[in-house]
C-alpha positions as CSV (number, residue, x, y, z in Angstrom):
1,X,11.4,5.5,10.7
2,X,15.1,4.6,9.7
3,X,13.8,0.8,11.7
4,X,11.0,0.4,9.2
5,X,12.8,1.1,6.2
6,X,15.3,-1.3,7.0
7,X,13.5,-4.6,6.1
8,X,11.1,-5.6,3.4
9,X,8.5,-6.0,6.0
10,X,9.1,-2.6,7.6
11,X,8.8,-0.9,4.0
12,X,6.0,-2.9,3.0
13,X,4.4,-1.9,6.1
14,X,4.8,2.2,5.3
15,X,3.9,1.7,1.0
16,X,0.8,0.1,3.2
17,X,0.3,3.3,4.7
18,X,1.3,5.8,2.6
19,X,-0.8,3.9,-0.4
20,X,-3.6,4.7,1.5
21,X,-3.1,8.3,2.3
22,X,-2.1,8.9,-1.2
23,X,-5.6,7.5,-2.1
24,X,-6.9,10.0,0.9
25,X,-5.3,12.9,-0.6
26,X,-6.0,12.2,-4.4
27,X,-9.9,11.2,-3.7
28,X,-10.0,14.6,-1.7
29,X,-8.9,16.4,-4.9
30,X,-10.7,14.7,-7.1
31,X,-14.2,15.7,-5.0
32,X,-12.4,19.3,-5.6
33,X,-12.4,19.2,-8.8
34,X,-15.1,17.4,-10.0
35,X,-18.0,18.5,-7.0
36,X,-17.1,21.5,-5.2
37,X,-14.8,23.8,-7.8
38,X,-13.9,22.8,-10.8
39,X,-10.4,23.0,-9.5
40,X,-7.5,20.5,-10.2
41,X,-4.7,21.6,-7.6
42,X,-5.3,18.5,-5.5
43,X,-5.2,16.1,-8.7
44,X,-2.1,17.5,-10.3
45,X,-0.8,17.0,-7.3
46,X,-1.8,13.8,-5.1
47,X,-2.2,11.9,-8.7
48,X,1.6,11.8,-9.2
49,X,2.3,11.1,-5.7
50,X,-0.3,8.3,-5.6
51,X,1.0,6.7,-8.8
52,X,4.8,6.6,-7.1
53,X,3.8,5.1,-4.0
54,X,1.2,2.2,-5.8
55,X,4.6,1.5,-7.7
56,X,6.6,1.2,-4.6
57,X,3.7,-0.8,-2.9
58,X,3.5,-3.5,-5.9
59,X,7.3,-3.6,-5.7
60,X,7.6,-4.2,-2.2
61,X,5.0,-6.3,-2.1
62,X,7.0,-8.5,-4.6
63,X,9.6,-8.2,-3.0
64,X,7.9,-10.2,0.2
65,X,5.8,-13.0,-2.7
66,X,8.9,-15.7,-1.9
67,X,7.6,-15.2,1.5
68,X,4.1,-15.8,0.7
69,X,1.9,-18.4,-1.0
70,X,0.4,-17.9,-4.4
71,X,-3.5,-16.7,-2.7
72,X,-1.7,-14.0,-0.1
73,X,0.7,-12.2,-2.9
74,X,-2.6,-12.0,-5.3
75,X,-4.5,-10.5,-2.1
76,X,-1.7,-8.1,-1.2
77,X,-1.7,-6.6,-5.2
78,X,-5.5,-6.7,-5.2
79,X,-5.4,-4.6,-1.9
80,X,-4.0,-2.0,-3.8
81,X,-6.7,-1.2,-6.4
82,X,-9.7,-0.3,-3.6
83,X,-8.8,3.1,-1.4
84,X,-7.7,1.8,2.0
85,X,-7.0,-1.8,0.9
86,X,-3.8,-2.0,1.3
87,X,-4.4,-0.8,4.9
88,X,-6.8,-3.6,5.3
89,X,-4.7,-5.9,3.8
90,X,-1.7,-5.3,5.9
91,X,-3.6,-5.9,9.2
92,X,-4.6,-8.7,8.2
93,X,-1.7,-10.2,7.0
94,X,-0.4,-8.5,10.5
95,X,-2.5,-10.5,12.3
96,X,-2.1,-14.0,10.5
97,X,1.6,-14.1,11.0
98,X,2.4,-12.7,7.4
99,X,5.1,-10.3,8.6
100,X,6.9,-11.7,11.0
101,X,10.4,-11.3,10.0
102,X,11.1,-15.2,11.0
103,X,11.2,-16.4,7.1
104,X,10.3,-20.0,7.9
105,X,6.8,-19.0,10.1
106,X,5.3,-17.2,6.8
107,X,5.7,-19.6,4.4
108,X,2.3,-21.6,4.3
């Protein structure tokens, strides 16, 4: 884990993931609360945790836009409003060459 935190790419990578667990966890409390119980454990506590990690996503996803054209930092910060997306988002950009850590083969 120390590896991945030690570029943008690798961080952006894990706010990828975690983003979307945070979604995992928060949409499993809000079925809690609003279906099954009544209950708001699982709110109270995946909505904080969600809202830290969608900052930390944003952030290092703007911390990669030099890297990126216009159309694939808009996609990247749009990928985080859907659960998942930003899961989606980074395999794609995965595949397409997007997070290489080479600078000069991402800028297109």
């Amino acid at each position: 884990m120390g590896d991945m935190l030690s570029s943008p790419v690798g961080r952006f990578r894990l706010f990828a993931l975690a983003e979307a667990v945070s979604w995992a966890g928060l949409l499993i409390g809000m079925f809690f609360k609003y279906v099954v119980v009544g209950n708001e454990i699982g709110v109270k506590v995946f909505g904080p945790i969600h809202g830290v990690i969608f900052v930390g996503y944003v952030l290092v996803t703007l911390m990669l836009a030099h890297r990126w054209n216009r159309a694939t930092t808009i996609w990247a910060l749009v990928a985080s409003i859907p659960p998942f997306g930003t899961v989606v988002f980074e395999r794609w950009a995965a595949k397409n060459g997007k997070l290489t850590e080479d600078v000069q083969s991402v800028n297109d």
